[in-house]
N, C-alpha and C positions, 0 to 999 in steps of 0.2 A: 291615402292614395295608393291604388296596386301599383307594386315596381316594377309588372310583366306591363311592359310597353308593348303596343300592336302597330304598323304603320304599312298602307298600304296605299299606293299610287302608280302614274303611269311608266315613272323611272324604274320602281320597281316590278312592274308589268315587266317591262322589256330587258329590263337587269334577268330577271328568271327567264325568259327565252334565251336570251346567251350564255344562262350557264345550260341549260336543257342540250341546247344547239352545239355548244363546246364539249359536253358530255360524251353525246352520241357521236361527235367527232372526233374524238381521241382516246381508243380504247389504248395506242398505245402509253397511256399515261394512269391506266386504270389498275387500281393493287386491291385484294382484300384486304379489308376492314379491319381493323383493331377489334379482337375482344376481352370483353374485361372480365374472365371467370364464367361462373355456372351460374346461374341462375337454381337455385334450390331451396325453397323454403327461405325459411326465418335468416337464416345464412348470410342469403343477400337481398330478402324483399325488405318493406319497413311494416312492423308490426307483424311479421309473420306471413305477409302477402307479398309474393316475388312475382307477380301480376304473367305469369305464364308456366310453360311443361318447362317441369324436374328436368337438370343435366341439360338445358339450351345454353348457349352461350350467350351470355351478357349482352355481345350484339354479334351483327351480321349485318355488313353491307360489302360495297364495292366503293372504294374512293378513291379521288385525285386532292392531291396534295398540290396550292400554288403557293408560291413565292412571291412577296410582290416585290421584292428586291432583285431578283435573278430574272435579265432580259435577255436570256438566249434563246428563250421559245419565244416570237414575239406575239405569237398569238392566246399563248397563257398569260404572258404578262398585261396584254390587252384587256383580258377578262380578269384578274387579278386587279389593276389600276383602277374599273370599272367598280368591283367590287368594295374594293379600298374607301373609294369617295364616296359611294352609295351609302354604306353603312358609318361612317365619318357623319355624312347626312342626317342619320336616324341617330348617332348619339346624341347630336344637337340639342334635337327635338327631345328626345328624354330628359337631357340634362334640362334642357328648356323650362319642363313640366316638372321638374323638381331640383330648385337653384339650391335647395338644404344641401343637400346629398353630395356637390361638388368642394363648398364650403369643406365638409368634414370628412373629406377623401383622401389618403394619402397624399403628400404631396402635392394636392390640390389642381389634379391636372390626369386625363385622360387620356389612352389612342388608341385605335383599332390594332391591335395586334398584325401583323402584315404576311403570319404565316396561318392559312387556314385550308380547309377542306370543304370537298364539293363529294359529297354519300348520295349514294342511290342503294335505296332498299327494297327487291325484289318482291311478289307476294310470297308472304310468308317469312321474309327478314324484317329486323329492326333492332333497336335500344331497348331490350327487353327490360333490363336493368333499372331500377332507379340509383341513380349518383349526380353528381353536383360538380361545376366544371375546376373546382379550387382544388391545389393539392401542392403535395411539398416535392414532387419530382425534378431533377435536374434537366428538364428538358430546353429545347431551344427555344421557346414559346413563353417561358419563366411563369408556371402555371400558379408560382406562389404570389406572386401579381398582379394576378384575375380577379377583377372590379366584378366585371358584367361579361355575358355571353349573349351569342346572337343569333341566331336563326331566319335564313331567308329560302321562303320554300318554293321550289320552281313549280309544281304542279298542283294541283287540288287533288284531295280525295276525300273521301267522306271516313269519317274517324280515323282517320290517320295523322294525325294532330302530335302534338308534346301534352302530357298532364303535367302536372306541376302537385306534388302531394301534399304537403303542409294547407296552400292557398285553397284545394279542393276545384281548381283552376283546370279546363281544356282550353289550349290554344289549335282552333281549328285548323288544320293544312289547307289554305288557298293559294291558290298561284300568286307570284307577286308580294306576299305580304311577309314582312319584316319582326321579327318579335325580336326586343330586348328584355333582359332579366339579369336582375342578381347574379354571380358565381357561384355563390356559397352554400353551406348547409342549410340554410335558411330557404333554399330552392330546388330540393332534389327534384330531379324530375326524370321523365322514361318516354321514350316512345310510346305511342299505338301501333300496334300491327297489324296489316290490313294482310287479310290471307286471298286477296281477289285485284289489289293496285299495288302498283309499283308506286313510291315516293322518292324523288331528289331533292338535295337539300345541301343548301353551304352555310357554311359553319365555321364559327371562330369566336374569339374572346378580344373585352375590350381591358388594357391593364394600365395600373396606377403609374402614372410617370408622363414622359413625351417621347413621341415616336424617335427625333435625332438620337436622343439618348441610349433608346433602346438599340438603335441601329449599329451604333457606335460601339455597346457591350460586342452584340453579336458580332461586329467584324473583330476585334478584339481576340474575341475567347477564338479566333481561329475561318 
């Protein structure tokens, strides 16, 4: 069974209008994007294919960054909470469709990560890059802990989707619809760039443990 899970319903219909609607309502909360290097040849494509132009950066978007623990905006935390239980929901359902996978999980126990991002990529930006969302950085998100990643895309466009390289896999951009997948090597994957639509997209990881626990590090370490 593929491990690129799809789910797509009215929750999630209307989950994607509120992050659309919160988007375009709060430029004050809107940063450029993290990018991860050049995109150059063999460098950084796989097999010598960097699936775009020489010297681009890695990526290009616009993001907000929510918290779902920090309720001093209550209107981000609103859409953050939303977010939270939405994809909570869609782990289920994956876990659902494959009860192995939980079994021989760290720990034996999952949660939505509670710190994620909402990217909007202009025509002619995106994840040019193929990378994988696992890594050993010290960050506040504990990316060495990342089970699964997730993807909920607020709009449609036409090839403006995730590929997935190993699977030979497109996950189509439709409004509304939810994809889980692996973290790992096992799933590198890259944007499409649409040079003609804009795409929004929230985003985050789901990691090995339980949320109190993780909560707990984090007030902790400060």
């Amino acid at each position: 069974m593929r491990l690129i899970g799809e789910y797509h319903d009215s929750g999630y219909l209307a989950l994607a209008d509120a992050v659309m609607t919160f988007f375009d309502r709060r430029p004050d909360l809107q940063r450029p994007g993290v990018a991860f290097g050049e995109v150059s040849g063999a460098g950084s494509g796989v097999g010598g294919d960097a699936g775009g132009d020489d010297a681009l950066p890695g990526k290009v978007s616009t993001d907000i960054s929510l918290v779902w623990l920090d309720r001093s905006d209550p209107e981000a935390h609103a859409l953050a909470d939303a977010i939270l239980r939405g994809v909570s929901v869609g782990l289920k359902r994956w876990l659902a469709e494959r009860p192995l996978f939980l079994d021989c999980c760290p720990e034996r126990s999952l949660f939505v990560c509670p710190l994620f991002n909402l990217q909007r990529y202009a025509p002619g930006e995106g994840f040019r890059r193929w990378h994988c969302d696992w890594s050993l950085d010290p960050d506040a998100t504990e990316p060495q802990r990342r089970v699964l990643a997730w993807i909920l895309y607020a709009n449609s466009l036409p090839e403006g989707g995730t590929e997935f390289h190993w699977q030979d896999h497109h996950v189509e951009a439709e409004k509304g619809k939810l994809a889980i997948f692996p973290a790992g090597l096992s799933h590198i994957h890259r944007g499409r760039v649409s040079h003609e639509h804009s795409k929004t997209i929230a985003t985050g990881w789901i990691n090995a443990g339980r949320l109190e626990d993780y909560v707990a590090r984090l007030q902790a370490s400060g």
